[in-house]
ChimeraX commands (.cxc) that place a marker at each C-alpha (Angstrom):
marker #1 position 107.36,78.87,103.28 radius 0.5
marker #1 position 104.19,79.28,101.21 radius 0.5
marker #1 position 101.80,81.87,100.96 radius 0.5
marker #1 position 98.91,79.60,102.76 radius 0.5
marker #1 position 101.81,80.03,105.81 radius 0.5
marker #1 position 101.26,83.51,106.56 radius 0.5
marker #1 position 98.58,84.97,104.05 radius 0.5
marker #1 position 95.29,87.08,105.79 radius 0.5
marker #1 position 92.99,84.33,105.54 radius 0.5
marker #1 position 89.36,84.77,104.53 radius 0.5
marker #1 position 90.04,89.23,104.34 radius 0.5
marker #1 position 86.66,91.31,104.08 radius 0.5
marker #1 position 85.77,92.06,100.57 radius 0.5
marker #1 position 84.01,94.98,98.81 radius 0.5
marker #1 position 81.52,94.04,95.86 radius 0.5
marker #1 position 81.62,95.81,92.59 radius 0.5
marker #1 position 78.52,97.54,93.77 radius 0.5
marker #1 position 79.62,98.90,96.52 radius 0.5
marker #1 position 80.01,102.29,96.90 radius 0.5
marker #1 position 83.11,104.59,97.16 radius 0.5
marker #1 position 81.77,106.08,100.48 radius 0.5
marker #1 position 80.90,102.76,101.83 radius 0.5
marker #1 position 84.32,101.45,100.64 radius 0.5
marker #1 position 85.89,105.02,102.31 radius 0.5
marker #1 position 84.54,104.33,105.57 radius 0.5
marker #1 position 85.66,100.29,105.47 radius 0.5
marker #1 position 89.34,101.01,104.50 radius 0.5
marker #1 position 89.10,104.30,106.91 radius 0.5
marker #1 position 87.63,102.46,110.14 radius 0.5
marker #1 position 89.67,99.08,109.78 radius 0.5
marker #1 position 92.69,101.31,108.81 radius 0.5
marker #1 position 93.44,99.05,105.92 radius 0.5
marker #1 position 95.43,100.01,102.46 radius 0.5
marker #1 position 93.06,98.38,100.23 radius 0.5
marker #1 position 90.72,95.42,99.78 radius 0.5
marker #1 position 89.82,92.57,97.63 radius 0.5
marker #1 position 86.75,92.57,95.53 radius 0.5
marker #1 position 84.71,89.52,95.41 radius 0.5
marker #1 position 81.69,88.44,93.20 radius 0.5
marker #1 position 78.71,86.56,95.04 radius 0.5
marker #1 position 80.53,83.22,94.30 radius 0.5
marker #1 position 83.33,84.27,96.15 radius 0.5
marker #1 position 85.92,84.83,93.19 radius 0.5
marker #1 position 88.42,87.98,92.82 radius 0.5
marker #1 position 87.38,90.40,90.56 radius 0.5
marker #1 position 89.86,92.98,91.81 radius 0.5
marker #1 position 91.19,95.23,94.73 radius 0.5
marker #1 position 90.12,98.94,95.31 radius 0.5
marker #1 position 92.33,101.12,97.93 radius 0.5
marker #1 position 93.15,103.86,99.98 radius 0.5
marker #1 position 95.14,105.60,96.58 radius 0.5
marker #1 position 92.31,104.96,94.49 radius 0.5
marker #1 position 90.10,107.38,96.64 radius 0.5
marker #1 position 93.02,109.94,96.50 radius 0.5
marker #1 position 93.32,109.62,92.93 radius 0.5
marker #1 position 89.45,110.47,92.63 radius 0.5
marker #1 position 89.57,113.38,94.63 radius 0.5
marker #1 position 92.35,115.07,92.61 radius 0.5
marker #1 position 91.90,116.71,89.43 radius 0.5
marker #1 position 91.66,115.24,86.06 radius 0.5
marker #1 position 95.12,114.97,84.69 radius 0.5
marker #1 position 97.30,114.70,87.51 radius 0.5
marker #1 position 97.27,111.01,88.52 radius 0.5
marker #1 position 98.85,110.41,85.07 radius 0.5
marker #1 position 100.88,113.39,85.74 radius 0.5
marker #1 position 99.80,115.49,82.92 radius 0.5
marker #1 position 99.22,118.35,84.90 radius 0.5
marker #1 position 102.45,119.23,87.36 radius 0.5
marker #1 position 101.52,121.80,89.40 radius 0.5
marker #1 position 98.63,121.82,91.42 radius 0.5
marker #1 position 98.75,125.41,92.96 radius 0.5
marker #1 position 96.02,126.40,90.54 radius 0.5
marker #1 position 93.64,124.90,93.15 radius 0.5
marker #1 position 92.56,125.64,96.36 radius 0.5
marker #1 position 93.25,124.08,99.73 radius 0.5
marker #1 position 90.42,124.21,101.14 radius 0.5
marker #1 position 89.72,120.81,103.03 radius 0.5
marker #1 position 85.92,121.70,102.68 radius 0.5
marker #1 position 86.20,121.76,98.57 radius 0.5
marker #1 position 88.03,118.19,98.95 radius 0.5
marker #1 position 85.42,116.83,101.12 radius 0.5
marker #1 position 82.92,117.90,98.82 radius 0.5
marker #1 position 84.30,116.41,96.02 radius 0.5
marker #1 position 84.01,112.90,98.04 radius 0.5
marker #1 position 80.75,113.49,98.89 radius 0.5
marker #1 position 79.90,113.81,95.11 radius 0.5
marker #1 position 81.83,110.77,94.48 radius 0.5
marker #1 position 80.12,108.45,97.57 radius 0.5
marker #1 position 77.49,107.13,95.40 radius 0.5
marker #1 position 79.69,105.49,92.70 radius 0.5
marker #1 position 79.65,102.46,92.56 radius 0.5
marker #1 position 83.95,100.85,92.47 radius 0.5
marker #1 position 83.83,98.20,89.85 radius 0.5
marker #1 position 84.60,101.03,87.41 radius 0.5
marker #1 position 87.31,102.11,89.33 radius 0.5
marker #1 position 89.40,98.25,90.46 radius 0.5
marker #1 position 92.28,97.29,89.67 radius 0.5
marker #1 position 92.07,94.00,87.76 radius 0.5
marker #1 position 95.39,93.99,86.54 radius 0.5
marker #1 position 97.23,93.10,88.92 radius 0.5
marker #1 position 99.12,89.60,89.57 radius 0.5
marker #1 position 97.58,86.84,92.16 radius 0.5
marker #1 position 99.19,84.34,93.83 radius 0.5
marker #1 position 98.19,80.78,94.74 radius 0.5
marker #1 position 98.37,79.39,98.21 radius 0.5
marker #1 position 101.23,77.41,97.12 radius 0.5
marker #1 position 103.58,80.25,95.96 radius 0.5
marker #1 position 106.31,80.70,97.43 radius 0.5
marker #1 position 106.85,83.71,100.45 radius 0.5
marker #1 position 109.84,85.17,97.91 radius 0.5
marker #1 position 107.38,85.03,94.80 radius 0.5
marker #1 position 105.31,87.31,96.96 radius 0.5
marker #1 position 107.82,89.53,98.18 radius 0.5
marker #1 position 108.72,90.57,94.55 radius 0.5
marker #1 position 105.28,90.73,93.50 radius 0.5
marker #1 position 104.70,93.66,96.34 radius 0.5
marker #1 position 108.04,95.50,95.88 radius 0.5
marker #1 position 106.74,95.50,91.91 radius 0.5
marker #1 position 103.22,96.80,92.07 radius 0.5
marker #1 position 103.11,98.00,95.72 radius 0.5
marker #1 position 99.66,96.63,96.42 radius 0.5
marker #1 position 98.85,93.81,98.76 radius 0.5
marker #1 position 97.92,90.81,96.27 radius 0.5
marker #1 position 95.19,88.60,96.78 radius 0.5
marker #1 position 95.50,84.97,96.59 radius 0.5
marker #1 position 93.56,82.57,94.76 radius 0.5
marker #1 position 92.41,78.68,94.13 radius 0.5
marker #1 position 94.21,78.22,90.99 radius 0.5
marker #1 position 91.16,75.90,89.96 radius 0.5
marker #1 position 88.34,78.03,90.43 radius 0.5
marker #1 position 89.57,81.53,91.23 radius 0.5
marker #1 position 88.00,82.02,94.51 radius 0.5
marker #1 position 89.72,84.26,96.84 radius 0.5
marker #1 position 91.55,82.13,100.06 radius 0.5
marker #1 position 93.49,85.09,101.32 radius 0.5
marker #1 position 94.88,88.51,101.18 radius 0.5
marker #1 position 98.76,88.62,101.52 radius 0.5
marker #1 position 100.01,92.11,102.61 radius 0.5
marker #1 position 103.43,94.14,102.97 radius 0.5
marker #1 position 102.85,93.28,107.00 radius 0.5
marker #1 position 102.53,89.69,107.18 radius 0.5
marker #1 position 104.82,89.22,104.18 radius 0.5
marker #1 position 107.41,91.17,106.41 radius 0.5
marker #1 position 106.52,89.15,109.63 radius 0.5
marker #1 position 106.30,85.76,108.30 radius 0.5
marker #1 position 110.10,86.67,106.90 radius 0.5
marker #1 position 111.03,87.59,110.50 radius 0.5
marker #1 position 109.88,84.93,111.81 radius 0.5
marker #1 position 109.96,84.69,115.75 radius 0.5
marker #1 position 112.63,85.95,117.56 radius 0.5
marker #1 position 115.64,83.38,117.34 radius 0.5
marker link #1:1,2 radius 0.2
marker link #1:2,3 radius 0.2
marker link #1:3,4 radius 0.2
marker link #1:4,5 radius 0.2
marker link #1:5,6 radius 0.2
marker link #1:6,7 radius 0.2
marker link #1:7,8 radius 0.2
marker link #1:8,9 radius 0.2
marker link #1:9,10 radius 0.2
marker link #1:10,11 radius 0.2
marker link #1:11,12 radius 0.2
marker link #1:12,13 radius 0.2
marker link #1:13,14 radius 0.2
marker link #1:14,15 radius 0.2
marker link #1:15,16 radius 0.2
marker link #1:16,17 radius 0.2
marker link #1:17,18 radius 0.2
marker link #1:18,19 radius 0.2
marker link #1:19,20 radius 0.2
marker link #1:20,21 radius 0.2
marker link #1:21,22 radius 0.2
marker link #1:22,23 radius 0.2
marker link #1:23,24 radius 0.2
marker link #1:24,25 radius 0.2
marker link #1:25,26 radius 0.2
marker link #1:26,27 radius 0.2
marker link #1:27,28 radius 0.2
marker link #1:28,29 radius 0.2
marker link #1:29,30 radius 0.2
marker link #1:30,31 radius 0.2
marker link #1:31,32 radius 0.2
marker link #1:32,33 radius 0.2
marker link #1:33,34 radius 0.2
marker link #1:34,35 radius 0.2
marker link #1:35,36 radius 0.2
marker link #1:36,37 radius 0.2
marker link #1:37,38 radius 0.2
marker link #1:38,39 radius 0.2
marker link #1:39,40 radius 0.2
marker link #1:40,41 radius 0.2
marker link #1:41,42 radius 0.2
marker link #1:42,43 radius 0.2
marker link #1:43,44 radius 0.2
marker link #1:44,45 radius 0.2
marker link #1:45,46 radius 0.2
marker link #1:46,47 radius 0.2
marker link #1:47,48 radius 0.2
marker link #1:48,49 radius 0.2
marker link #1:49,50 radius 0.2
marker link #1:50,51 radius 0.2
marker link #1:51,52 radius 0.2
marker link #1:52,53 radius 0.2
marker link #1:53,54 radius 0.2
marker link #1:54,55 radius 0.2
marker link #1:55,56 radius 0.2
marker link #1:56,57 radius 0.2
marker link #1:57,58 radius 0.2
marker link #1:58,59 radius 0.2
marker link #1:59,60 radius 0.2
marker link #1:60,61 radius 0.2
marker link #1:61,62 radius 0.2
marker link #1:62,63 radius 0.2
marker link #1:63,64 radius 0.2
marker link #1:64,65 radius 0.2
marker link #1:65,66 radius 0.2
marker link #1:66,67 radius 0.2
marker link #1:67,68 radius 0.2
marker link #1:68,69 radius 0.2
marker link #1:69,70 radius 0.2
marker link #1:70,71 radius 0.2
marker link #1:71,72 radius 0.2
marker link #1:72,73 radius 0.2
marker link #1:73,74 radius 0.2
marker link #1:74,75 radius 0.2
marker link #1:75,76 radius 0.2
marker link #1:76,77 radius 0.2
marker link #1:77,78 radius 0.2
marker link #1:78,79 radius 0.2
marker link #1:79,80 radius 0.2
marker link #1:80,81 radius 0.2
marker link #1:81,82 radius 0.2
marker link #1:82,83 radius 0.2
marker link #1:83,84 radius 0.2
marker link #1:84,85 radius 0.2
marker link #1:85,86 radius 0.2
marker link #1:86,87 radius 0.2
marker link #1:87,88 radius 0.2
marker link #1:88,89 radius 0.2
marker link #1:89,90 radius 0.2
marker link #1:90,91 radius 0.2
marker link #1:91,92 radius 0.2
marker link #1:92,93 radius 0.2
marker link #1:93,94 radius 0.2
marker link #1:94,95 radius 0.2
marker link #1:95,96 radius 0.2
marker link #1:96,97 radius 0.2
marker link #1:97,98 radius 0.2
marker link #1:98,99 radius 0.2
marker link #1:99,100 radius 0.2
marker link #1:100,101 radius 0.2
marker link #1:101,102 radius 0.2
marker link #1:102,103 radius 0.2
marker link #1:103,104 radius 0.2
marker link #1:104,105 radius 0.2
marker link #1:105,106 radius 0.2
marker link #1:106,107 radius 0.2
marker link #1:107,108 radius 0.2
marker link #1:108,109 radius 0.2
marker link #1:109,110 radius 0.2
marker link #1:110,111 radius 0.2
marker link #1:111,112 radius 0.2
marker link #1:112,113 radius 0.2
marker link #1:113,114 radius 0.2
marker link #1:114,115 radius 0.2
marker link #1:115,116 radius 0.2
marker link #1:116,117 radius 0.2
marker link #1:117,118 radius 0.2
marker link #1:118,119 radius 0.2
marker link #1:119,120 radius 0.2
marker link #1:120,121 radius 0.2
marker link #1:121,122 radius 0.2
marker link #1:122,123 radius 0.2
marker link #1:123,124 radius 0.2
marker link #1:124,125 radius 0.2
marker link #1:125,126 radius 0.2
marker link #1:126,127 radius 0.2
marker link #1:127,128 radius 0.2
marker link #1:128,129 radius 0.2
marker link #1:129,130 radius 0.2
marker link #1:130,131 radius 0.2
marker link #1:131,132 radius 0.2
marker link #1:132,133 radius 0.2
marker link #1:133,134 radius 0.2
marker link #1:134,135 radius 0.2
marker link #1:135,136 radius 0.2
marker link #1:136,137 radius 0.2
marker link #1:137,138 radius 0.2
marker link #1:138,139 radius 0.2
marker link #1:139,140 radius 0.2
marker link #1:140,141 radius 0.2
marker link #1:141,142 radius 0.2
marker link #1:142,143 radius 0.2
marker link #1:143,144 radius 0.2
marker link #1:144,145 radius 0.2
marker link #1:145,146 radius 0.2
marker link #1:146,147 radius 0.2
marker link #1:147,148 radius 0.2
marker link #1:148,149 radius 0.2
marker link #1:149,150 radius 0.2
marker link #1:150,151 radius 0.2
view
């Protein structure tokens, strides 16, 4: 079993350009953990995510865990949601993560099963000729094309 066998095929993508609020409200309405970013020919640049948002509305220091106690701020939900709202108009190709491993369409399902354990991100995956994202392969349907149907 190969990724092309149970991979998301053809996922919505973000652009670099797009904005953290637009991204916010994609991932938010669609309930999804994170998306692929695309460029206008269709190849990955990168994924942006659900714990990327997080990570911008904590303080500086903490996501590295430099600073390990956080009851020097307030929790006020109001203060967070500010703090979005002055982050909405950034753009997320800053903010991707490009380092993460892709897989072809031809790798194989345990291949991809390490690679999510590992990074704990969905992985895109990629024509190895040209780069272009094919499909989106996700804890889910890595986990149900492993089950398989009921025996």
């Amino acid at each position: 079993m190969t990724c092309r066998d149970f991979m998301i095929r053809n996922p919505p993508t973000l652009a670099a350009d797009t904005t953290v609020g637009e991204a916010v409200r994609l991932l938010t309405g669609q309930r999804l953990f994170a998306l692929p970013v695309a460029d206008a020919a269709g190849s990955y640049v990168g994924l942006f995510g659900v714990y990327d948002v997080i990570g911008l509305l904590l303080p500086t220091g903490t996501v590295d865990g430099l600073v390990p106690d956080l009851g020097f701020m307030a929790d006020d939900p109001g203060e967070i949601r500010d703090r979005l709202a002055e982050k909405a108009g950034q753009p997320i190709g800053p903010l991707l993560h490009d380092d993460l491993p892709t897989l072809n369409p031809e790798s194989p399902i345990i291949e991809a099963l390490f690679l999510l354990h590992k990074h704990r991100h969905p992985l895109a995956v990629v024509e190895p000729v040209d780069g272009r994202l094919v499909g989106l392969v996700t804890q889910w349907v890595a986990l149900a094309g492993v089950q398989g149907p009921p025996r």
